[in-house]
N, C-alpha and C positions, 0 to 999 in steps of 0.2 A: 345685480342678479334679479331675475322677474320675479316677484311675490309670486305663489301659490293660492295663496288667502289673502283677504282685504281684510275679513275680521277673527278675529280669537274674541270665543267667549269662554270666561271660567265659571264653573261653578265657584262656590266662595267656603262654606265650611267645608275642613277636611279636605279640599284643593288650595286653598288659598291660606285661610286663615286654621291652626293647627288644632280645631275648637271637638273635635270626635268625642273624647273622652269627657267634653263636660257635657256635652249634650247628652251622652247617653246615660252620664251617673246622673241627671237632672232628672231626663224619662224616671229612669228607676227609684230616685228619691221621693218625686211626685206621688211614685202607685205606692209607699210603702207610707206617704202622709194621711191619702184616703183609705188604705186598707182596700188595696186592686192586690192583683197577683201581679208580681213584680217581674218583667220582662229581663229573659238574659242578657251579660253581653253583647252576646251575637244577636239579638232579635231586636234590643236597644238601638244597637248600632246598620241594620239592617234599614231603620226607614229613614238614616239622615237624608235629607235632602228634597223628602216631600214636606208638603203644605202641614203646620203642627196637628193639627187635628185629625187631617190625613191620615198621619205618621203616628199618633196615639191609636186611631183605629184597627192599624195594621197591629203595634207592640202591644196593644190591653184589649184585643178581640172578644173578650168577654166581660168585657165592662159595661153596666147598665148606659143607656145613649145619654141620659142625664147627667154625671160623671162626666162626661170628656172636655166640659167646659169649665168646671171645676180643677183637672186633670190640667188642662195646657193654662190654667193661672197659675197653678204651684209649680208646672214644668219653667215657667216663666219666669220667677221667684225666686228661683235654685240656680237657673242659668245666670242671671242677671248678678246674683250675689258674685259669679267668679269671671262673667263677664270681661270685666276691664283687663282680667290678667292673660287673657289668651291671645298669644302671639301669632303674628302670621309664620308660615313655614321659611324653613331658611333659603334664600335664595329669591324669595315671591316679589319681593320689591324694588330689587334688581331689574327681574326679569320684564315685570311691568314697564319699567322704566324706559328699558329697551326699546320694548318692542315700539310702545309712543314713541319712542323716538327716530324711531325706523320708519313710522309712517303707518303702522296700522292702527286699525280702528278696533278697540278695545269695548267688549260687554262682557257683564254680568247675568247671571241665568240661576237666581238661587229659590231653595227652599225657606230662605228667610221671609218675615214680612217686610213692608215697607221699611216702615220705622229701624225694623231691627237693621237691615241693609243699609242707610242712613246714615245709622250712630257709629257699623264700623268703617264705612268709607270715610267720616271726618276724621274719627281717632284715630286712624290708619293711615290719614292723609294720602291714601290712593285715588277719592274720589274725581279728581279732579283726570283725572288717565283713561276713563271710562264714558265712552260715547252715545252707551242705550243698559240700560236696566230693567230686569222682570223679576217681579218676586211674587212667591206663592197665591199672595192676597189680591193680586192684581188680574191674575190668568189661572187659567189649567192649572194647578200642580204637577211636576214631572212622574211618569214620564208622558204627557201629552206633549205633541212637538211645538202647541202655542208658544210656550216662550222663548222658544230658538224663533218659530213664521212671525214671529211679531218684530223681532229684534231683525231679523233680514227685510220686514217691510218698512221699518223706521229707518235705517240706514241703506236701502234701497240699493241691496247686493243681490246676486243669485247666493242658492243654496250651495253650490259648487264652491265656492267660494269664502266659502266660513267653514270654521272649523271649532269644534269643544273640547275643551277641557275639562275632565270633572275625575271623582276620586268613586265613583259609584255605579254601581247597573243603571240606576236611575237614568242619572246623566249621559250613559252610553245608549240606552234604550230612546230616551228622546231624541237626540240625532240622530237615532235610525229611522226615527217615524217621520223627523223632518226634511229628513235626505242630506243630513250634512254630517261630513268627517268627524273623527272622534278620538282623541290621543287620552287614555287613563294612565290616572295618575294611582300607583301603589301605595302610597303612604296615608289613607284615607279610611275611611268607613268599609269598604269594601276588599277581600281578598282579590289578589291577582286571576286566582282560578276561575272565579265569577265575575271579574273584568272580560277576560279573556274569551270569555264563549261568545259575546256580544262583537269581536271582532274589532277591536278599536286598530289604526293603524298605527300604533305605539303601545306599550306601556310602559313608565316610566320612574323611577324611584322615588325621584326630588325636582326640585327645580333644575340643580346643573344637568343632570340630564336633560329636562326639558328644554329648557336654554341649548344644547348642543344638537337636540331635534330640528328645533327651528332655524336653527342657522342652518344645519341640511337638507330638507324638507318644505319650511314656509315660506 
């Protein structure tokens, strides 16, 4: 059957790896070390996927600009402490597997930094499936479409032709800015309802589903 897409990129936290919950009790542990107002939930979990400073700026809007470098050390601190124990979602390394093995060309498109992108592609042992990488420190933070135009000029595709993955507006918003397709993932940072206005042409629960998309679709 003719390929659709040459590449699939995923976002990584909260589409890949099932990390939501510690990222945002991390935010929230951070602002209650420095004596910040402590960001909900929802507003925690609201800026997964941008650049970490970004993402403080947005959840602790009222924190002196001095703080927020102080703020993303102990966010760092708290992550790192539960770090090793977050698993990817069920299905993620199947699915990966696959799809390399089908022949597509596989990227990453995170709000991580380097280093952090890194340590879970070895301990995940997924890195090696993966053909281009962009992370926060590197380009734009999402949603600016740089790290989708960067990843289509490294592997030398049209936009037509890629398509994202991710669990967030963020990641929906950026394919929209770079002209490229967008399947959201429900099981993330973000509710369906605020997927959904952004127009992805899927949304999807888990991985089996996603897996049953692309064997229809890509």
């Amino acid at each position: 059957m003719t390929k659709r897409y040459d590449v699939i990129v995923f976002d990584w936290d909260g589409t890949v790896m099932d990390s939501t919950a510690v990222i945002s009790s991390s935010i929230q542990a951070a602002c209650r070390d420095l004596n910040l107002p402590v960001p909900s939930d929802e507003a925690a979990r609201h800026v997964i996927g941008m650049g970490l400073i970004e993402a403080l700026r947005h959840a602790v809007p009222d924190a002196p600009d001095s703080m927020y470098g102080p703020l993303a050390l102990r966010y760092r601190q708290h992550f790192m402490s539960q770090d090793a124990a977050i698993q990817l979602f069920a299905g993620a390394r199947e699915t990966i597997t696959e799809l390399h093995e089908q022949g597509y060309l596989l990227a990453v498109a995170t709000g991580k930094n380097r280093n952090g992108l890194n340590r879970v592609l070895a301990s995940s042992e997924l890195g090696e499936y993966f053909h281009a990488t962009r992370t926060a420190d590197q380009t734009f933070s999402k949603p600016h479409p740089a790290m989708l135009l960067e990843i289509i000029d490294e592997l030398g595709v049209s936009a037509e032709r890629v398509l994202m993955v991710g669990d967030t507006t963020h990641d929906l918003q950026m394919a929209l800015n770079a002209g490229v397709d967008a399947v959201g993932v429900t099981h993330g940072a973000h509710p369906a309802e605020q997927l959904r206005e952004l127009k992805p042409l899927a949304l999807v629960g888990d991985f089996y589903e996603l897996r049953a998309w692309f064997k229809a679709y890509a």
